[in-house]
C-alpha positions, 0 to 999 in steps of 0.5 A: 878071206871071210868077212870080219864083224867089227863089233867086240865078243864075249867068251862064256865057259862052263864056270861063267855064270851066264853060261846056258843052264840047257848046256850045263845038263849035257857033258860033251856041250862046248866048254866055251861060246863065243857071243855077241849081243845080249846075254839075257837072250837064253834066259827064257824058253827057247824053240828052234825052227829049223828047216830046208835053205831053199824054202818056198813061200808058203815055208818062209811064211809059215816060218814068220808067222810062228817066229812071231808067235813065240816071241811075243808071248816072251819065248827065244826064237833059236835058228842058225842064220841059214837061208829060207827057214832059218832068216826068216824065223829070226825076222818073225821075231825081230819083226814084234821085237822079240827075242831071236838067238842065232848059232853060227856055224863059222867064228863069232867074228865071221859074217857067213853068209854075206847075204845076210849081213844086214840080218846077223847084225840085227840079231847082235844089236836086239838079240844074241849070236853064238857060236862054239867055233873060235874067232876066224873059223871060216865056214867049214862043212863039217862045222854045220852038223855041230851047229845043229846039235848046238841048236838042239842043245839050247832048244827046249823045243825043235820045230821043223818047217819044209825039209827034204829028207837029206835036210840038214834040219833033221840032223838038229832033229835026230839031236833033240830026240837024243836028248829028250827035246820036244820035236813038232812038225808044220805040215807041208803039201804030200806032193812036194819033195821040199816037205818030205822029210819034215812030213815023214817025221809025222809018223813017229808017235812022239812028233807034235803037229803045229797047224795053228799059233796054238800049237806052237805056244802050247810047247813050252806052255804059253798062251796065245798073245793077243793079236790086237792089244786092248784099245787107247793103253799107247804102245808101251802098254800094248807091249807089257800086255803081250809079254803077259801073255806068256804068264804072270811074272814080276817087273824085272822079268817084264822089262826084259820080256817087253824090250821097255826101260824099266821106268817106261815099264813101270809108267805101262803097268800104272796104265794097265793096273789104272784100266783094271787089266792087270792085278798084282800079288803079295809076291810081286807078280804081275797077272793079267787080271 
C-alpha cells in the first residue's frame, strides 16, 4: 500500500480564485488540483528545471546552483520530486528559503518516492505541492507524462539540465514548446550520453544557452541577486535586499518574496531606507536605491 501524507489538502477548481492564472489560459488544463502547502507559492514566476533521475554530480550541482539563483531573486523554482535533477532544484531553493513548487505524479496524499519523504514534507511546510491526480493514486507510469505537461503548463520557463535523449525531461520539454514556453539548456560535456538529449536541443534556434546565474535570471527578466548582502543590515535585512533583486515591488509583496512577518519587514526596510539602500515612490514600491 502507498504511504499516506497525514497533513490535510486543498482542492483548487477553475472557478477558485487561487486556481493558477498559467492554467486558466490552456482548455484541456486539469479542472481540479489537489494542493498542499502555501498557495501564494504560484503567484510569482515560475521556471521548471527538469532533467535525468540519474544525475551526475556535475548535474545535481548545476541544478542547485541555478534553484538557488532563482529563488533568491524571488522566482518559484517548478520540478516533479524525482530523483537527481528534480530534488535537487527544489533543495536549491529551499536551501536560501525560497519558493519551490513541486507536481506529483501520484495523489496528493501520496508519498512517492519514500526516498524522499523528508524532502516532499519540506516542500509542504515552506512551499506547495500539487497534484492533478485524486487522493489515493498510487504512482502509475502512464501518470508521469501528465505530470510533465503540468509542469510545462505552470512554468513560464523550462530549464533542462543532464537528460539522455529517452529523458522523460523532454516530454516536459515538447509541452512547453506547444504552448509558447521558454526552453533553455545547461550544457553538459558532448562525450557523455547523460547530456545528449538536453545537448541535442541546443540545435534549435529557439533553445537559450544557461552558462552563468545570468542567463537563468535573464528568463523571466530578473536580476542577478547579490551573492553577499550589504554588511552590518542583520539578516532580516539581508533577505528583503535579495528579494529587491528581483525589481521594485510594494511591502505586501516583499513580505511574501522575503519569507518575513510583515512587522520584521517593515522593521528591515527602516534598516534599509536609514543606510540609504533602498527609496520609496509615490505608489509604494519599494526599489533598490
Amino acid at each position: 500500500m502507498p504511504t499516506r501524507a497525514r497533513e490535510p489538502f486543498a482542492v483548487w477548481t477553475r472557478d477558485d480564485s487561487g486556481y493558477p492564472a498559467a492554467l486558466r489560459q490552456v482548455p484541456r488544463a486539469p479542472a481540479r488540483l489537489w494542493t498542499r502547502g502555501d498557495r501564494a507559492t504560484l503567484d510569482v514566476a515560475a521556471v521548471a528545471i527538469v532533467g535525468t533521475r540519474r544525475a551526475s554530480p556535475y548535474g545535481v550541482a548545476m541544478a542547485r546552483r541555478v534553484g538557488r539563483t532563482l529563488a533568491r531573486s524571488g522566482a518559484c523554482v517548478l520540478s516533479g520530486l524525482a530523483a537527481g535533477i528534480d530534488a535537487a532544484a527544489h533543495a536549491g531553493a529551499l536551501s536560501v528559503g525560497g519558493r519551490t513548487c513541486a507536481a506529483l505524479g501520484t495523489g496528493i496524499d501520496v508519498v512517492f518516492p519514500f526516498a524522499h519523504a523528508a524532502l516532499q514534507e519540506r516542500i509542504a511546510t515552506d512551499g506547495l505541492l500539487v497534484s492533478q491526480f485524486p487522493p489515493g493514486t498510487e504512482a502509475f507510469k502512464f501518470n508521469f507524462p501528465k505530470r510533465n505537461a503540468l509542469i510545462a503548463t505552470l512554468a513560464r520557463a523550462v530549464i533542462v539540465i543532464e537528460a539522455p535523449v529517452k529523458s522523460g525531461a523532454l516530454i516536459t520539454v515538447r509541452a512547453a514548446r506547444s504552448l509558447g514556453r521558454t526552453v533553455a539548456v545547461v550544457p553538459g560535456p558532448i562525450d557523455q550520453s547523460a547530456h545528449a538529449g538536453s545537448n541535442a536541443l541546443l540545435r534549435e534556434p529557439d533553445v537559450v544557452a544557461i552558462t552563468s546565474a545570468e542567463d537563468a535570471l535573464a528568463l523571466i527578466g530578473a536580476r542577478l541577486a547579490e551573492s553577499d548582502p550589504p554588511p552590518d543590515l542583520g539578516p532580516d535585512a539581508a533577505k528583503v535586499w535579495d528579494a529587491l533583486a528581483a525589481g521594485p515591488a510594494d511591502v505586501d509583496a516583499l513580505t511574501v518574496r522575503a519569507h518575513l512577518p510583515a512587522t520584521r519587514c517593515l522593521a528591515a526596510l527602516t534598516t534599509l531606507e536609514l543606510a540609504a539602500l533602498i527609496t520609496c515612490d509615490a505608489t509604494g514600491e519599494v526599489r533598490r536605491a
